[in-house]
FIMITOR-389917 format. One record per residue (C-alpha): residue number from 1; chain; x, y, z. Coordinates in nm, 4 decimals. Example, Ala and Ser with C-alpha at 12.3 -4.5 7.8 and 13.67 -1.06 7.14 Angstrom:
<rs>
n_chain_c1_c2_c3
1_A_1.2300_-0.4500_0.7800
2_A_1.3670_-0.1060_0.7140
</rs>
This chain:
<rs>
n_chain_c1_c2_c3
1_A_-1.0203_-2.2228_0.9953
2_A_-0.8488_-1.9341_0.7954
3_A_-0.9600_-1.6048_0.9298
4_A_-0.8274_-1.2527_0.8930
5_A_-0.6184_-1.2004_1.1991
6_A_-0.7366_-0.9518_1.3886
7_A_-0.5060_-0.7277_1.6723
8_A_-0.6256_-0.9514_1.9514
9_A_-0.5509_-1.2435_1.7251
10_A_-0.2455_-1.1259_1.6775
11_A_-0.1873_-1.1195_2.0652
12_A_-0.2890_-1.4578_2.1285
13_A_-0.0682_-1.6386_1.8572
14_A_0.2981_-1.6205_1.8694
15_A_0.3840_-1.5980_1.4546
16_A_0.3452_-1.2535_1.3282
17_A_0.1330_-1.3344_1.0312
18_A_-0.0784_-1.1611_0.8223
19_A_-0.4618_-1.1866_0.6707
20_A_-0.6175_-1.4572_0.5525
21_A_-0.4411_-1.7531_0.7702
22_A_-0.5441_-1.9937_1.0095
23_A_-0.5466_-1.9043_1.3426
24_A_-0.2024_-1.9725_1.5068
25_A_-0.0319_-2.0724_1.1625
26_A_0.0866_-2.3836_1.0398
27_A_0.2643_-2.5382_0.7275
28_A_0.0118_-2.6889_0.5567
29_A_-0.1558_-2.3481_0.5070
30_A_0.1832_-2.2379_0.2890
31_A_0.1048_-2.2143_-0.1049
32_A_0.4393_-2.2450_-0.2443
33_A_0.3613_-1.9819_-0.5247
34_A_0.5030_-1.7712_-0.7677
35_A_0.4086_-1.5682_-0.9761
36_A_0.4155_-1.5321_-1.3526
37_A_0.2455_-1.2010_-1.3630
38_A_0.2521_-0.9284_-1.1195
39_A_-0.0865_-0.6868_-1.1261
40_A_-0.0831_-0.3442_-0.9403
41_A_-0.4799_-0.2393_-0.9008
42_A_-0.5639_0.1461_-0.6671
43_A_-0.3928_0.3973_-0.6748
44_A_-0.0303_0.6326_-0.6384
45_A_0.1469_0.3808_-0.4396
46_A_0.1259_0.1385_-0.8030
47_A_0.1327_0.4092_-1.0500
48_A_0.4827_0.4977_-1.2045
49_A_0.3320_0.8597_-1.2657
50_A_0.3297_0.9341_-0.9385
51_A_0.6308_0.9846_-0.7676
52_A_0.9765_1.0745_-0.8349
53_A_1.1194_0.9882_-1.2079
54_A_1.3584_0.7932_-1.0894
55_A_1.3948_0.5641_-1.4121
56_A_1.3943_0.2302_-1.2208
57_A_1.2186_-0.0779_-1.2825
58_A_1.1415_-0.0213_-0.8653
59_A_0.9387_0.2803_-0.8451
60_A_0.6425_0.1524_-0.7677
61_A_0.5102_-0.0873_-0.4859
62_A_0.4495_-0.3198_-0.7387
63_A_0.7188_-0.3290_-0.9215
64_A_0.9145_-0.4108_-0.6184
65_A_0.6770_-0.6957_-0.5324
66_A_0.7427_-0.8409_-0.9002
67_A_1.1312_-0.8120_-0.8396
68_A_1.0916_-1.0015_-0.4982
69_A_0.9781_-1.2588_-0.6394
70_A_1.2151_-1.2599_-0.8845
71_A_1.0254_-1.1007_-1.1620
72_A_1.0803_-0.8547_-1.4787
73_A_0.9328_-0.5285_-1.5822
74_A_0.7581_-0.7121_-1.8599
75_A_0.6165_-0.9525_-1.5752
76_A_0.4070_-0.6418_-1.4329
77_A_0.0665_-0.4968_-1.5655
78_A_0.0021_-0.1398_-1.4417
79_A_-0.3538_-0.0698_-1.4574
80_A_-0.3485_0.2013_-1.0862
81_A_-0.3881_0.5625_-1.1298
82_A_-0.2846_0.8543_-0.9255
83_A_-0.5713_0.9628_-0.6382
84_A_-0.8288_0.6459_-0.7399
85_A_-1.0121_0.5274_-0.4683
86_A_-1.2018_0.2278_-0.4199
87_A_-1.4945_0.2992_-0.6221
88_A_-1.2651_0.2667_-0.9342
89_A_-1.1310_-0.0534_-0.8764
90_A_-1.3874_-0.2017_-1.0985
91_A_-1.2719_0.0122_-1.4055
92_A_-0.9250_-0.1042_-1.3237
93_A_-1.0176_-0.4856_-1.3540
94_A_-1.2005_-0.4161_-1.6406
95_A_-0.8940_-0.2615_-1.8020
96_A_-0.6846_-0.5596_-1.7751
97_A_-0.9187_-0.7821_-1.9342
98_A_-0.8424_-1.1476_-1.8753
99_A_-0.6282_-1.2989_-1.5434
100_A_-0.4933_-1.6461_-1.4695
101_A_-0.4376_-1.8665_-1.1340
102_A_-0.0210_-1.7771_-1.2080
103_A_-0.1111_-1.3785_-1.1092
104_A_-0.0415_-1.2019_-0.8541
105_A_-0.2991_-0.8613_-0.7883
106_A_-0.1189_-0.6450_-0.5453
107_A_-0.3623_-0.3355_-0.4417
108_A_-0.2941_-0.0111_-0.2752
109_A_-0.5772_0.1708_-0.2700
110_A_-0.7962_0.3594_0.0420
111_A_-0.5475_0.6731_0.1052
112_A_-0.7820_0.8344_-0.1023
113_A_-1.1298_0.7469_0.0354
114_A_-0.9875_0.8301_0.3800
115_A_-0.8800_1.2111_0.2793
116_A_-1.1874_1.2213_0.1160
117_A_-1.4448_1.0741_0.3986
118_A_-1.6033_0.7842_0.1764
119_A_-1.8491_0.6396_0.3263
120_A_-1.7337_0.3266_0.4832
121_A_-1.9938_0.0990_0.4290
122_A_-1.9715_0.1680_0.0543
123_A_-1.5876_0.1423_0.0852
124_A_-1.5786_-0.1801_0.2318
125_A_-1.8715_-0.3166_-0.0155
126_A_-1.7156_-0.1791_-0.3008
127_A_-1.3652_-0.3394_-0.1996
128_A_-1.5087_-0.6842_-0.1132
129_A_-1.6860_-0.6833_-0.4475
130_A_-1.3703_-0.6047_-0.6062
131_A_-1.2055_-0.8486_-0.4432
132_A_-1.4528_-1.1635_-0.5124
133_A_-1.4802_-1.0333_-0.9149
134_A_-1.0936_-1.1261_-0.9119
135_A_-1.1390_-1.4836_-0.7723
136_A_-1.4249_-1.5033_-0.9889
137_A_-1.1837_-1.3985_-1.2883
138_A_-0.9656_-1.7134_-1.1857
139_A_-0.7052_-1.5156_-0.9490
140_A_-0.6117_-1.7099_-0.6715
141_A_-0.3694_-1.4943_-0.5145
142_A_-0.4516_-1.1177_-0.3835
143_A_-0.2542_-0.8795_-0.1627
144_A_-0.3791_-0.5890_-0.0383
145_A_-0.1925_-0.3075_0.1451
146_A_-0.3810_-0.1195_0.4598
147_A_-0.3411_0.2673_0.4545
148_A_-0.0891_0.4074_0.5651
149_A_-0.1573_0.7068_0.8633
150_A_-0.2512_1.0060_0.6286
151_A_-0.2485_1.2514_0.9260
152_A_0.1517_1.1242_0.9249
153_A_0.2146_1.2683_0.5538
154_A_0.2973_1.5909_0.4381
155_A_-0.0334_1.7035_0.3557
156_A_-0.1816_1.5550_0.6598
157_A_0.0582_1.7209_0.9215
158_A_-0.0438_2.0590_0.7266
159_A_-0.4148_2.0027_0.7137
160_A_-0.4287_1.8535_1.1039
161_A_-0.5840_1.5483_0.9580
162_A_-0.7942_1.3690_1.2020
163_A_-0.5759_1.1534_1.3706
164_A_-0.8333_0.8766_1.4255
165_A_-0.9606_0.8445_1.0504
166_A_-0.7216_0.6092_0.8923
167_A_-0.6823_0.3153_1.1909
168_A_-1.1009_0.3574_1.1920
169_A_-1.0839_0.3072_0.8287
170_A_-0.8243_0.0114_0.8554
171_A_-1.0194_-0.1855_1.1313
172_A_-1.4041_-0.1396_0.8699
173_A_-1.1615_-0.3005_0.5874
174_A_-1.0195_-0.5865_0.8021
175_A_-1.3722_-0.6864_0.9315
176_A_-1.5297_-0.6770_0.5914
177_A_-1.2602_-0.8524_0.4406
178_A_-1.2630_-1.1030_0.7025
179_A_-1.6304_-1.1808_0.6916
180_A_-1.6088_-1.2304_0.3568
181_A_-1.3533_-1.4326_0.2666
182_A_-1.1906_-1.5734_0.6093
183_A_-1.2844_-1.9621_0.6741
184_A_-1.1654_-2.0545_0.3352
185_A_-0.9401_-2.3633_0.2570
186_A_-0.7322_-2.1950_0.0487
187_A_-0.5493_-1.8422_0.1384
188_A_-0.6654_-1.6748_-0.1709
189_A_-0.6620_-1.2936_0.0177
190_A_-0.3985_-1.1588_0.1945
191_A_-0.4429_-0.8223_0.3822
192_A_-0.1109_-0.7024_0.5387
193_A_-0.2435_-0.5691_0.8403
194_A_-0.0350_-0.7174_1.0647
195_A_0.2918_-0.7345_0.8223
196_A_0.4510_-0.4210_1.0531
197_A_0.4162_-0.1260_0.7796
198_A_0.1508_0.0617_0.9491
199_A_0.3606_0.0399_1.2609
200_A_0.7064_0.0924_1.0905
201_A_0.5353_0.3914_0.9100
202_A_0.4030_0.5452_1.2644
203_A_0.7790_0.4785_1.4276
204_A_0.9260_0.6614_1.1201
205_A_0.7260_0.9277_1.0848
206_A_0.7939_1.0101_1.4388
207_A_1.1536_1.0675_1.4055
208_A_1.3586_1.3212_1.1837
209_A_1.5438_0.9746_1.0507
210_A_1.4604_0.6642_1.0468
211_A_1.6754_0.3886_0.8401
212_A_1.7197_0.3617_0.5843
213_A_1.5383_0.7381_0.5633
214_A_1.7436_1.0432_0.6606
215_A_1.4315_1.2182_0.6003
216_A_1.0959_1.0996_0.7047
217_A_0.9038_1.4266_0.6712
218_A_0.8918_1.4536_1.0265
219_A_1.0261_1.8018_1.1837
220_A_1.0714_1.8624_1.5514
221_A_1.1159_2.1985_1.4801
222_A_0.8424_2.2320_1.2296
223_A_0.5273_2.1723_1.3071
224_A_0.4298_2.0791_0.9285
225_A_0.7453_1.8478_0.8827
226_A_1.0046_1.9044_0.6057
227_A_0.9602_1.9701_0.2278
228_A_0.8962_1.6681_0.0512
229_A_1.0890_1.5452_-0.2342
230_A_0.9061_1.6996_-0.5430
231_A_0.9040_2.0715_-0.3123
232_A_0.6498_2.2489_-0.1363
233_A_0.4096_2.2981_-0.4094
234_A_0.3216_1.9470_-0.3732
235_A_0.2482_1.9352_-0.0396
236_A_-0.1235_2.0114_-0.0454
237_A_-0.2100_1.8997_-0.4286
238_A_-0.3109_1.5355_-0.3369
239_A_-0.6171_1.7115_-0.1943
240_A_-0.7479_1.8998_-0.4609
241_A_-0.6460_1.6983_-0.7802
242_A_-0.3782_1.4314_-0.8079
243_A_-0.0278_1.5973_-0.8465
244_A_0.1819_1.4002_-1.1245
245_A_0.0933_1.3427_-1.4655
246_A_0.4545_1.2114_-1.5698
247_A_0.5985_1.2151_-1.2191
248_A_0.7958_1.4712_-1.0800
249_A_1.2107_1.5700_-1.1961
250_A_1.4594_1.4385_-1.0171
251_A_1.6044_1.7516_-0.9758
252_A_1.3275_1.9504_-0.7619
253_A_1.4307_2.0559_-0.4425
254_A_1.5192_1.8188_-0.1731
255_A_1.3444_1.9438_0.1357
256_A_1.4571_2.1413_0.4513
257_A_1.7017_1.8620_0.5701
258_A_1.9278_1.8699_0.2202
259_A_1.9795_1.5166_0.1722
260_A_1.8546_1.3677_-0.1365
261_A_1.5695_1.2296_-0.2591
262_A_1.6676_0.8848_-0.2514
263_A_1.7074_0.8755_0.1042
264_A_1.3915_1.0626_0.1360
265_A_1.0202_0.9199_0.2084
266_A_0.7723_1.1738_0.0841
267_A_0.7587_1.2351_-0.2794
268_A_0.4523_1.4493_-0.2419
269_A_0.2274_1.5182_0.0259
270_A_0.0637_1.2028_0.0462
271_A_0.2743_0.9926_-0.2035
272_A_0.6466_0.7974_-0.1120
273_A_0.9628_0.8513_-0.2852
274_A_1.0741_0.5201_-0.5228
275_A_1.2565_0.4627_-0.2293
276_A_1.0040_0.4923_0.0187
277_A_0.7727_0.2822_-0.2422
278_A_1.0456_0.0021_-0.1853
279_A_1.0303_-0.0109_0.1591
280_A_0.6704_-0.0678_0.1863
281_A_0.6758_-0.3366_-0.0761
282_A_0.9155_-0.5201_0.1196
283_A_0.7125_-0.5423_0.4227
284_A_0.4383_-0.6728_0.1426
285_A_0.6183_-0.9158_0.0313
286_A_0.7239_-1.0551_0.3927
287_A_0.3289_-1.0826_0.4149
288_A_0.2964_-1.3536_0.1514
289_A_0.6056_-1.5908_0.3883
290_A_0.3625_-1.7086_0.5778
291_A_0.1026_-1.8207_0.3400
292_A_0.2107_-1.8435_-0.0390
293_A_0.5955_-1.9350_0.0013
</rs>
């Protein structure tokens, strides 16, 4: 048995596991794999263009995944854009052309189909079918990353996002993705519901600082939280066309708290700081321990 674990499957077994696992866990579910190729499919959280230009080879979600695992710029494939949703993932899969049982697709993608009120049937179709056109392609390794809370961000805490929106939108992906691939032998799909970033990202945006953050965007003051990195012009742009084209300077204001950007976790309003993009992908990566290594 390999289902998605669910919240009250989470309750019931004792390892904190993620996705596509068996029940309670065990070793013979572990893949020891690594990867020889590190994909990043959806949307800012994997594209370089959108977020600080920090100059790294870490910018990105998936670039940090790659270097977890012990991997080289040249090891990663970039093929996300800035505000894609998961209608586009499709195109993206196309663009790569070919894959091989040694890659590893991470995705971020869904911020943008919550802001924008997809409809969540055709959400969770379109991501399934995404999904199973990789495995058909010969991938036998995908990780997927849940939404973070948009009412949370920048431009969310502006716009008094609904509050409710992104958990509903989580909880339609991890059934879909559960009935569709859960019960299989192998742990092909990994969804990191349960890895701790949606809750780590709630705790820290709750709090002016939160480590390693001395700015998480959240004001106790301010109603609408502090400036993020790339200034206040960028707080509201996710909404009406994607922000970056070449990411923003490094030397744009820092927000209302001073520090600097790299101990900052908003680049834009929706999007994290190279830093911030590192401390997701390490919760990511933590999500494959318990099933590929």
């Amino acid at each position: 048995m390999n289902p998605i674990f669910s919240r009250i499957l989470k309750a019931l077994c004792t390892l904190a596991a993620v996705a596509l696992l068996s029940a309670c866990g065990s070793s013979s579910t572990v893949d020891p794999f690594k990867p020889t190729r590190v994909i990043g499919l959806g949307d800012g959280y994997n594209d370089v263009n959108a977020t600080v230009r920090e100059g790294s080879t870490t910018d990105t979600v998936v670039q940090q995944v790659a270097a977890s695992f012990g991997l080289g710029q040249s090891s990663v494939v970039f093929a996300a854009g800035n505000g894609k949703k998961i209608a586009d993932l499709a195109t993206q899969i196309t663009s790569v052309g070919s894959f091989s049982e040694g890659d590893l697709v991470v995705i971020t993608v869904g911020t943008h189909d919550v802001i924008d009120g997809t409809n969540l049937t055709d959400a969770k179709n379109n991501l399934v079918a995404a999904v199973q056109s990789l495995l058909n392609a010969g991938v036998k390794h995908v990780l997927i990353m849940p939404v973070l809370e948009v009412s949370r961000a920048p431009w969310g805490r502006t716009t008094t996002f609904n509050a409710t929106a992104t958990n509903t939108f989580n909880d339609a992906v991890l059934a879909a993705l559960g009935s569709a691939f859960g019960g299989h032998s192998a742990n092909t799909v990994i969804y990191a519901n349960t890895s701790g970033v949606t809750a780590a990202f709630l705790t820290a945006t709750s709090a002016t600082t939160y480590p390693p953050f001395t700015d998480t965007g959240f004001s106790a003051t301010v109603s609408t939280g502090t400036t993020p990195a790339c200034g206040s012009g960028s707080v509201t742009a996710p909404l009406t066309a994607p922000l970056f084209t070449s990411g923003c300077a490094t030397s744009v204001p820092t927000g209302t708290s001073g520090v600097d950007y790299t101990t900052m976790l908003f680049a834009d309003g929706i999007h994290l700081t190279p830093a911030g993009n590192r401390w997701v992908a390490s919760y990511l990566y933590n999500a494959t321990a318990q099933g590929w290594r």
